[in-house]
C-alpha positions as CSV (number, residue, x, y, z in Angstrom):
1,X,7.1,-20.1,-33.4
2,X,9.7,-18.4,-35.6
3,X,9.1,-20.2,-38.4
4,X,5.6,-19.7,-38.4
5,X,6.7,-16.2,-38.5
6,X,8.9,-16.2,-41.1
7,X,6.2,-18.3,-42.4
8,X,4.1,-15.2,-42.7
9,X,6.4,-12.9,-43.8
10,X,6.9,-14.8,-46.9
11,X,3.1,-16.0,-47.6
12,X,1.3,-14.4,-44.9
13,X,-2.0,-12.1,-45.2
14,X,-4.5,-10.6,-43.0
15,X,-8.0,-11.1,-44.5
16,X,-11.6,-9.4,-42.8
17,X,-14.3,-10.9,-41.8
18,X,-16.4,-11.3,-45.1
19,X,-13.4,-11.6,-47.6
20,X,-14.1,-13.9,-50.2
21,X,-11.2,-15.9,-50.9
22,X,-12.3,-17.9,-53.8
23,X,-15.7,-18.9,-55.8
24,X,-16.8,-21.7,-57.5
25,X,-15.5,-21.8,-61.4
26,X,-12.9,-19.3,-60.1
27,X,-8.9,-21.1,-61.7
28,X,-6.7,-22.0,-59.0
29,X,-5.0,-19.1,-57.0
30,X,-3.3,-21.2,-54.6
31,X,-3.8,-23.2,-51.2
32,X,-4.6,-21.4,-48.1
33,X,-3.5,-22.5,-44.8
34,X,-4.8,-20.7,-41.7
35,X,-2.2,-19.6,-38.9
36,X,-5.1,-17.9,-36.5
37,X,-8.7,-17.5,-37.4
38,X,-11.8,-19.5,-39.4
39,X,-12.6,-19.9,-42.7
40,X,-16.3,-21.0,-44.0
41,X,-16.4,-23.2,-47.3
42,X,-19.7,-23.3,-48.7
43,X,-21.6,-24.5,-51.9
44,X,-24.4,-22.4,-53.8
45,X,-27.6,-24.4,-54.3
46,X,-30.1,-22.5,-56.0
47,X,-30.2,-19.5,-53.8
48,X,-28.9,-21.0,-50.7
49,X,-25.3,-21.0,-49.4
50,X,-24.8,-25.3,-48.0
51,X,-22.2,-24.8,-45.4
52,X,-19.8,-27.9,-45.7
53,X,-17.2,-26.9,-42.9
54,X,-15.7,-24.5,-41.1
55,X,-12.3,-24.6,-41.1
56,X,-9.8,-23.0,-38.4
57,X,-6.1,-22.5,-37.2
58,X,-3.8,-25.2,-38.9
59,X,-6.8,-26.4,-41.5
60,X,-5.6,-25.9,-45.2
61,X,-8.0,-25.4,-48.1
62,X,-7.8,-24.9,-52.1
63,X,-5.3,-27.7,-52.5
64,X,-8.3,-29.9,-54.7
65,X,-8.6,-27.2,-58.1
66,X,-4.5,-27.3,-58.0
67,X,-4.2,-30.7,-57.9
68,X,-6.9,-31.2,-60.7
69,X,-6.0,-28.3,-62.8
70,X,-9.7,-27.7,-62.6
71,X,-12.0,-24.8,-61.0
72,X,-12.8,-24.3,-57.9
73,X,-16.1,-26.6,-57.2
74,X,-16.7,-24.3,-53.8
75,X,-16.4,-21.0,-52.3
76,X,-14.2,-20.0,-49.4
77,X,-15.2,-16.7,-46.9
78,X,-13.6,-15.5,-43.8
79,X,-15.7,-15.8,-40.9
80,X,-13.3,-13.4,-38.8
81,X,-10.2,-11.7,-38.6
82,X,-7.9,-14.2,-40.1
83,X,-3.9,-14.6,-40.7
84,X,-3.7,-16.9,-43.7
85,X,-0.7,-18.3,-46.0
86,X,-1.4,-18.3,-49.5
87,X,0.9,-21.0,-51.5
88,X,1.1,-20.2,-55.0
89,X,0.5,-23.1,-57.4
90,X,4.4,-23.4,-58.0
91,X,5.6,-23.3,-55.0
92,X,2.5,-26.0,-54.2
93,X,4.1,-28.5,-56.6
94,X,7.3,-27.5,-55.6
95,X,6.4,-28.4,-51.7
96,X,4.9,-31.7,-52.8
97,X,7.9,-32.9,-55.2
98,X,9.9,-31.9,-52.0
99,X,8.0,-33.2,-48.8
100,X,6.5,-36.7,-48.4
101,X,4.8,-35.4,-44.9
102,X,2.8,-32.5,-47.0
103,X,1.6,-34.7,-49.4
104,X,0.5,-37.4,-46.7
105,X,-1.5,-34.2,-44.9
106,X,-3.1,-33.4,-48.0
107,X,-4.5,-37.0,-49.0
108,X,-5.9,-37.3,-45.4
109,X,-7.4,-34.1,-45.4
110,X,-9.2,-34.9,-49.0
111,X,-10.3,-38.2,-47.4
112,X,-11.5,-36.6,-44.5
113,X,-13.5,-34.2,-47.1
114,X,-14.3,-37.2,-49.1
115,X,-16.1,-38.4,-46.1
116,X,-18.1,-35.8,-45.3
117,X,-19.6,-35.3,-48.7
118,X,-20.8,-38.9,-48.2
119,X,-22.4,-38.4,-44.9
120,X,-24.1,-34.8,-46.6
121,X,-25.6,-37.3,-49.9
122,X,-26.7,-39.7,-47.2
123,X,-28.4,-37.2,-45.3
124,X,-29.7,-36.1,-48.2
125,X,-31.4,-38.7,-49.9
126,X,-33.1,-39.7,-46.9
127,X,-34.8,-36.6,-46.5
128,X,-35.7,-36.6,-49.7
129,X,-37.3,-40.3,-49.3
130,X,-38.9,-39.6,-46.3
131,X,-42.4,-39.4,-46.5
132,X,-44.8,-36.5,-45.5
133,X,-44.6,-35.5,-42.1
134,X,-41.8,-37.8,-41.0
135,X,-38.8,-36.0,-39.2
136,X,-35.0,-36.4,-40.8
137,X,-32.7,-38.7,-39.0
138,X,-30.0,-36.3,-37.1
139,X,-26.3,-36.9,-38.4
């Protein structure tokens, strides 16, 4: 508990409900990682917003553009109050030179996303082959 708080004294910030924290194209800012509260990422198709996940307490995020040195390929908004740390790209590549376990954390969490993206294209393409008046299969 105390380091969580000292934690948040260092990297800590309170974001509203609504805040954007990133958007797609946007350089890399950082990781997030949420202490208390959710986080939506979405994707902009057309005019829609495509929820991908909802992320909440101990769920990181924004690790990917870092990594690549490329922009952000989604947005991130707070869904409610939230307490989130913000890890500045240094101190990112610092933690991962530093810590085996963070870098572990991160390559299952981008499998886990990996996954999910596959299951969303799967879904996709078979409503998008379906034929007239036939009913999606549910995830």
């Amino acid at each position: 508990m105390r380091e969580e708080k000292l934690l948040f004294k260092k990297f800590g910030r309170v974001f509203p409900p609504g805040a954007l924290l990133f958007e797609e194209g946007q350089d890399c800012s950082g990781m997030y990682i949420i202490q208390k509260g959710r986080v939506r990422l979405y994707k902009r198709v057309g005019q829609q917003k495509v929820t991908i996940d909802i992320l909440k307490e101990g769920d990181f995020f924004g690790e990917m553009a870092c990594l690549l040195g490329q922009p952000r390929s989604i947005n991130a908004v707070v869904e409610e109050e939230s307490q989130i740390l913000v890890v500045e790209p240094e101190v990112l590549e610092e933690l991962f030179r530093k810590k085996n376990g963070l870098g572990i954390k991160v390559l299952g969490n981008l499998a886990s996303r990996l996954r999910k993206a596959y299951d969303i294209i799967s879904r996709l393409a078979q409503e998008r082959d379906l034929p007239p008046g036939k009913e999606p299969l549910s995830p």
